[in-house]
Each structure stands twice: as structure tokens, then as C-alpha cells.
GUGUSE-659010 format. One record per residue (C-alpha): residue in one letter; residue number from 1; x, y, z. Coordinates in steps of 0.001 Angstrom, whole numbers, plus 524288, in hexadecimal, padded with zeros to 5 digits. Layout:
N
+-----+-----+-------+-------+-------+
: res :   n :     u :     v :     w :
+-----+-----+-------+-------+-------+
:   a : NUM :     X :     Y :     Z :
...
+-----+-----+-------+-------+-------+
//
This chain:
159
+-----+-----+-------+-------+-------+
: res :   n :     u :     v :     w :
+-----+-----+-------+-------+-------+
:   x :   1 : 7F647 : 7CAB6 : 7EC62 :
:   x :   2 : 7FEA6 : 7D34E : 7E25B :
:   x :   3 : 806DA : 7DE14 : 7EC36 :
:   x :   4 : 80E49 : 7E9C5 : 7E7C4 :
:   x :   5 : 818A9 : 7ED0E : 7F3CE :
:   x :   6 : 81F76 : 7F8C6 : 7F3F3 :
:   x :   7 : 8287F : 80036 : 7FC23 :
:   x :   8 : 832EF : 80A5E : 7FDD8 :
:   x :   9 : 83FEA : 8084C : 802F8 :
:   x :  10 : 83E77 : 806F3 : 81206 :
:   x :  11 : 8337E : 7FBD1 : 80D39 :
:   x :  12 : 83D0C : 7F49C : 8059B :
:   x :  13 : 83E67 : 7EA4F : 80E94 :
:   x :  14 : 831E5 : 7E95D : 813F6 :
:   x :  15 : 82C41 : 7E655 : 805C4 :
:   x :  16 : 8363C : 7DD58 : 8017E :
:   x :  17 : 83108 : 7D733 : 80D6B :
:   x :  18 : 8240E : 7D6CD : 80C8F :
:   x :  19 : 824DF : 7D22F : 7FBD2 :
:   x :  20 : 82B47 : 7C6E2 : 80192 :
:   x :  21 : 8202F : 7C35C : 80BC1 :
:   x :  22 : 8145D : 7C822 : 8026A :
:   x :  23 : 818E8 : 7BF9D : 7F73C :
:   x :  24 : 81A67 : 7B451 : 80088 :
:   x :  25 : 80BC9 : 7B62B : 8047D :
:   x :  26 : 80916 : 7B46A : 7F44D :
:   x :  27 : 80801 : 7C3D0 : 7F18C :
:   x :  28 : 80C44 : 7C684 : 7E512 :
:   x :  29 : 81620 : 7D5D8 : 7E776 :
:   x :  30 : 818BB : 7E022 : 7DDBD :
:   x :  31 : 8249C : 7E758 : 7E4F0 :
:   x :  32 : 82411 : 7F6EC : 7E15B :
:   x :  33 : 830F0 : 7FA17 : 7E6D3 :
:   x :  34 : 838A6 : 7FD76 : 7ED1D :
:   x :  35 : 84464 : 7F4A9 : 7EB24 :
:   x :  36 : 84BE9 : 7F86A : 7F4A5 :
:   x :  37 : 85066 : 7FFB4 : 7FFC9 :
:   x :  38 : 854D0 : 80B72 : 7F82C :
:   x :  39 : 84C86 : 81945 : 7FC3A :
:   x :  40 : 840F1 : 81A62 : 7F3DE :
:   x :  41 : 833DA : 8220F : 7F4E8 :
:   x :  42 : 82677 : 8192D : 7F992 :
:   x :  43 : 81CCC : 823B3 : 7F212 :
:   x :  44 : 822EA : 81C24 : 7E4E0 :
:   x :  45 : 820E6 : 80CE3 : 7EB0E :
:   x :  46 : 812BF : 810C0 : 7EFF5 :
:   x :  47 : 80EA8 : 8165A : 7E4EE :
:   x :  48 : 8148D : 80974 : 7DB8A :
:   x :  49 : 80C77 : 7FFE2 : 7E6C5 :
:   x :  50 : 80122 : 8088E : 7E3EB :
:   x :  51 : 8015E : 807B7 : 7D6BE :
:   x :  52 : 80343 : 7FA70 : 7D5A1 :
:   x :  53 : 7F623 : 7F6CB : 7DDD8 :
:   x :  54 : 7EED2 : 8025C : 7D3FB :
:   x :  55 : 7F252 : 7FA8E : 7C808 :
:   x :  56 : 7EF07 : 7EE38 : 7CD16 :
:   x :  57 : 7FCB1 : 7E79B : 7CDA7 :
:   x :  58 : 7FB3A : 7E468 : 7DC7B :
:   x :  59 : 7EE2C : 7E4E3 : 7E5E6 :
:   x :  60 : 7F4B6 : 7EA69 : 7F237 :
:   x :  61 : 80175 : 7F0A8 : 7F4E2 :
:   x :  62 : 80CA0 : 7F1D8 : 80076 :
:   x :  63 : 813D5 : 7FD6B : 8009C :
:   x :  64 : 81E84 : 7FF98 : 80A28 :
:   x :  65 : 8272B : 80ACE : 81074 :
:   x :  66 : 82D2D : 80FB7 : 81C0E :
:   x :  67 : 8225A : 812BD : 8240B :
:   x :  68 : 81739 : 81095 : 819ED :
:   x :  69 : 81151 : 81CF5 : 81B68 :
:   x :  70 : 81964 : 821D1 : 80E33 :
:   x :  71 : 81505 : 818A2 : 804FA :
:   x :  72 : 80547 : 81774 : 80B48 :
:   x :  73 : 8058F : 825E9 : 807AB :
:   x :  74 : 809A8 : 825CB : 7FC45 :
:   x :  75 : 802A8 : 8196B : 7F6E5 :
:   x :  76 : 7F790 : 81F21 : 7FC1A :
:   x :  77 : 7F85A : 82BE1 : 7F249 :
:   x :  78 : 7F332 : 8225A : 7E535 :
:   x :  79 : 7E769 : 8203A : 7E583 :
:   x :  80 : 7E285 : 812BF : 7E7BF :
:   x :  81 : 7EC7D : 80FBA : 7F14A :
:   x :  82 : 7E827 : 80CC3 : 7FF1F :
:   x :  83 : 7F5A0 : 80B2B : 80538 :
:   x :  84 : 7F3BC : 806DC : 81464 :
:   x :  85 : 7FE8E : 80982 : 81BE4 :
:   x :  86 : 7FFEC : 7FD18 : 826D7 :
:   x :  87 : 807A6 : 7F979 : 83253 :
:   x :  88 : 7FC9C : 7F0F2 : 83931 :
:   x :  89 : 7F479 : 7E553 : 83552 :
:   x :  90 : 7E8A5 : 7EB8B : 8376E :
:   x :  91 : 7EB29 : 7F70D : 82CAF :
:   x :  92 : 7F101 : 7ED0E : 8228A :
:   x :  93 : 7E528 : 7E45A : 82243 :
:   x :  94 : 7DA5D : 7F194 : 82702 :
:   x :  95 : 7E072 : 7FA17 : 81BAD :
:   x :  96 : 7DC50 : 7F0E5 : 80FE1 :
:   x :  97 : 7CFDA : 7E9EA : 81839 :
:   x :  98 : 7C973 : 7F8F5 : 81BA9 :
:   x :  99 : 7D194 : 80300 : 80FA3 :
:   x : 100 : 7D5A4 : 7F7F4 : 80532 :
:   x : 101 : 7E241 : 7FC81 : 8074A :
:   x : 102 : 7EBA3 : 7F814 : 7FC3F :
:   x : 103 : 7F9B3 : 7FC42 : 7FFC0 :
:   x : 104 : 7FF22 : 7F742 : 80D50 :
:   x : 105 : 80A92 : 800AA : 81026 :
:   x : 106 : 81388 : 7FC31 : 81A74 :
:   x : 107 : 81E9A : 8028E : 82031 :
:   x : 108 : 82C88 : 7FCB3 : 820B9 :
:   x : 109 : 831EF : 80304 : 82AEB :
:   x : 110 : 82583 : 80298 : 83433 :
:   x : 111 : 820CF : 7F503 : 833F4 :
:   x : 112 : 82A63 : 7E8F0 : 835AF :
:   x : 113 : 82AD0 : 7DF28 : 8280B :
:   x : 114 : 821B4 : 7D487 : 82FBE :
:   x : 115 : 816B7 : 7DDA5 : 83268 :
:   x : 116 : 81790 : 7E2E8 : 82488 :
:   x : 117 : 8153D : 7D3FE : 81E58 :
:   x : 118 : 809E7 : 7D1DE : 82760 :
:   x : 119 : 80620 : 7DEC3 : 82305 :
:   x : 120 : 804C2 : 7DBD8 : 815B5 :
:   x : 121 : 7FFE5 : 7CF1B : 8179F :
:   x : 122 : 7F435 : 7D5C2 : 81E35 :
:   x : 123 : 7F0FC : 7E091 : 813D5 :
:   x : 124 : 7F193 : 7D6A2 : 808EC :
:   x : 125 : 7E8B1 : 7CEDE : 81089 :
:   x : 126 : 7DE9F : 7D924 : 812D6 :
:   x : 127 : 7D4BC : 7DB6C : 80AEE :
:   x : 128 : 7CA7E : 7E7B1 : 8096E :
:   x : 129 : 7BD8B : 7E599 : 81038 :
:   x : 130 : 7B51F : 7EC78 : 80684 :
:   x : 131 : 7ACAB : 7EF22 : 81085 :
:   x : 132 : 7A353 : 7FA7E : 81030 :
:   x : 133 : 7A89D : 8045A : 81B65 :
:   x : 134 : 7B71A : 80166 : 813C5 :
:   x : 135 : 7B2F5 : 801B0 : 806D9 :
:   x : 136 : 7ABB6 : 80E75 : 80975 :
:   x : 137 : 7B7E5 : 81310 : 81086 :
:   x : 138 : 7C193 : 80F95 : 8045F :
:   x : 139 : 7B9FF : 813EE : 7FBA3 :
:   x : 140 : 7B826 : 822CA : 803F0 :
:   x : 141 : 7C764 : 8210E : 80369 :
:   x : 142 : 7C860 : 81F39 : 7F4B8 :
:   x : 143 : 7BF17 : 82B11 : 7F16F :
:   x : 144 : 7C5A3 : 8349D : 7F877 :
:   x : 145 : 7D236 : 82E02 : 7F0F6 :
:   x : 146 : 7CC70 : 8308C : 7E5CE :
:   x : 147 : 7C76D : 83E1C : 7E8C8 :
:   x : 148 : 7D617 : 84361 : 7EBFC :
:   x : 149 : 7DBA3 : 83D54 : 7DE86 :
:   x : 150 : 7D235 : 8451F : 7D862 :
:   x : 151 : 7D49C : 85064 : 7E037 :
:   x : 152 : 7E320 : 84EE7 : 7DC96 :
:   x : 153 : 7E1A5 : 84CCB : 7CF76 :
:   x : 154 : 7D9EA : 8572C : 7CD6F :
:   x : 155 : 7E390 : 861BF : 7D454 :
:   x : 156 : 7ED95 : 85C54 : 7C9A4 :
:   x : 157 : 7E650 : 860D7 : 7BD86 :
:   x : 158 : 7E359 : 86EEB : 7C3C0 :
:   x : 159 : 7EB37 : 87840 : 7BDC4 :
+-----+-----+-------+-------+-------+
//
């Protein structure tokens, strides 16, 4: 599977980690930055993940940061992004069966570097159910999505 991986500085580590393990399970990794420890802001990394599964360079994407929350909230502003924030098993492989969740965002300093592989190993394992209750639910999700970019958009061009 084609992988864009992205973190801020206190994921460095972590994602140089986890490039090394998803490559030797045959995933093919775009990095995004960052390259190293050096302070930088996550908004920029989730947003060039983001991107990157929008134009079709990667199907899923790992974004990482301190805690997580950072980056899951900002990925989570473009739309088409359904960035799942996961600590557990359950929520890595739940988030993309039940919401087709297509960001995992871990966080570095929350989660040791052995539950974040098997982490990833689990979201890029799942796969969306497409059944009805969750397909009805995603796509209630994506409307009002789509409502509020309007919205937005519109309050832009008022004068």
C-alpha cells in the first residue's frame, strides 16, 4: 500500500521508526517531514499528509505528534480527511471498518514505539465495511461536511 507519514518534531523518532517497520512489511512511504528534531508546527505536516491522500499520491496516511490530538485536529479541518486519532487496537481497526477513516494519528509521547507498529499494522489492515448502518452514517458525516464548507465559503464572499 502507498503511505504518506508525517510528523512534527516530538514524532521524529517515532516515524523514522515506524518507515523502517512499514517498508519491511512491503509498504511503499512518502515521508512529509519533518526531518528532524528541530521545533516545527504539526498544522503544516497534517495538512501535506492530507493533501497527499486528496491527490491520489498515497491511499492512507500516518500522521504523528506529541499527543496526537494537534495534528487529528488539524487534519481534520480539509475536507476529505477522516483523521482517527488511536491508542487502542480496537479504534485503529473500528475507525476505518465503521468511519473509513484514512489518517491514523498517533501520539509520540503517549504510546510506546511497539504499540505504534502494531498500530499501524492494524489500520492498514482494516478495511471499510460498506455496510448499510455505516455507509448511511459516513455519508450523514460527509453532508454535514459539506454543508459547513459551503457555509464558510459563502461568509468569505459577503462583503
Amino acid at each position: 500500500m502507498r503511505i504518506t507519514i508525517g510528523s512534527d518534531h516530538a514524532g521524529f523518532d517515532l516515524k523514522r521508526v515506524l518507515i523502517d517497520h512499514l517498508r519491511q512489511a512491503g509498504h511503499q512511504l512518502i515521508d512529509a517531514g519533518t526531518n528532524s528534531t528541530a521545533p516545527v508546527d504539526y498544522p503544516d505536516f497534517a495538512e501535506t499528509v492530507a493533501l497527499s491522500l486528496l491527490r491520489g499520491e498515497s491511499e492512507r496516511g500516518i500522521l504523528i505528534c506529541g499527543s496526537g490530538v494537534g495534528a487529528a485536529v488539524a487534519a481534520n479541518k480539509i475536507p476529505g480527511i477522516r483523521a482517527g486519532l488511536c491508542h487502542d487496537s480496537y479504534s485503529a481497526h473500528q475507525g476505518v471498518e465503521h468511519d473509513d477513516v484514512n489518517v491514523l494519528v498517533i501520539g509520540a509521547r503517549v504510546i510506546g514505539v511497539e504499540l505504534a507498529k502494531d498500530l499501524c499494522t492494524i489500520f492498514l489492515q482494516a478495511r471499510f465495511t460498506g455496510e448499510e448502518r455505516h455507509r448511511r452514517r459516513l455519508a450523514k458525516t460527509l453532508s454535514i461536511e459539506q454543508r459547513y464548507a459551503c457555509d464558510a465559503a459563502a461568509r468569505k464572499q459577503e462583503p
